[in-house]
N, C-alpha and C positions, 0 to 999 in steps of 0.2 A: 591367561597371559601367553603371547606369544614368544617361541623358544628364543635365546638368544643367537647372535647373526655375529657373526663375524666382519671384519672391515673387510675383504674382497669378497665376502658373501654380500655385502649390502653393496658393492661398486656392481654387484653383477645381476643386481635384483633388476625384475621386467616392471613391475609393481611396488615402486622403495614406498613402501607406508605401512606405517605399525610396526615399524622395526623396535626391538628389545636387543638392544647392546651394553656391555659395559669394557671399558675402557680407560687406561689413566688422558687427562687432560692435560696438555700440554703445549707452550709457546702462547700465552693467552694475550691477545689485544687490547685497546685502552674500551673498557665499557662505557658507552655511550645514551642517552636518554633518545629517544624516536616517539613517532605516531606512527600507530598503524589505525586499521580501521575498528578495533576495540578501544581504542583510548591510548592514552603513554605508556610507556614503559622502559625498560633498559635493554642492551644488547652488546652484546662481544663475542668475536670470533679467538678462535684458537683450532687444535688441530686434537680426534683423538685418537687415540695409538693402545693396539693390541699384539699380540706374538703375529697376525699375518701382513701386517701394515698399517698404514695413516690413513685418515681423509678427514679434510676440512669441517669442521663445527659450528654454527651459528646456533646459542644460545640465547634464550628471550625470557623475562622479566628478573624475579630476585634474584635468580642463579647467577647471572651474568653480573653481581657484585659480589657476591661472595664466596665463589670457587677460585682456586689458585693453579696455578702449576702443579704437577706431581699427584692432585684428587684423583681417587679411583670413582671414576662417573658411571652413574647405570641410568639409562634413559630406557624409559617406555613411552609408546605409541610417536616413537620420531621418524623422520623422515627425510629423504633427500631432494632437493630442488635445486637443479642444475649442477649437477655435483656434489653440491654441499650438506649434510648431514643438523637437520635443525630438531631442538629438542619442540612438542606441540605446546602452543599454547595453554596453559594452565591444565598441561598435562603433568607426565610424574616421571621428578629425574627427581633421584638419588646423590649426595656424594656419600662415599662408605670410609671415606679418609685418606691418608696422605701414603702415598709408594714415594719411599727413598731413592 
């Protein structure tokens, strides 16, 4: 497993792929059902947030119905495109519980 990254360590990565973060989740969007090119699934965005900053979050399949505000998320093998921080496909994020 690769080490974890910080939110301006992954805004400043040359190569954002296989990022390991954890972060609380926070301000989350209405989840919505999509097609991609594997089939359907779900999706919602929110922001997550560490001691060095935010960046944008797009979340893809169960996750994206049942994480909340205030989850402590740990994402493996995620990644940024165009900014935005997306957990992989029927890869492996974590919630470890709820920060007050």
């Amino acid at each position: 497993v690769t080490p974890f990254r910080t939110i301006v360590e992954i805004k400043q990565m040359n190569k954002p792929f296989h990022i390991h973060v954890l972060g609380k989740f926070d301000r989350k969007g209405i989840p919505r059902s999509t097609s991609t090119r594997y089939g359907g699934t779900h999706v919602v965005t929110g922001f997550l947030v560490d001691d060095t900053g935010e960046i944008k979050l797009r979340l893809w399949g169960k996750i994206a119905n049942t994480i909340e505000n205030g989850d402590l998320l740990e994402l493996t093998e995620a990644y940024t495109k165009n900014g935005i921080l997306n957990n992989k496909q029927g890869g492996k994020e974590k919630i470890h519980g709820r920060i007050e």
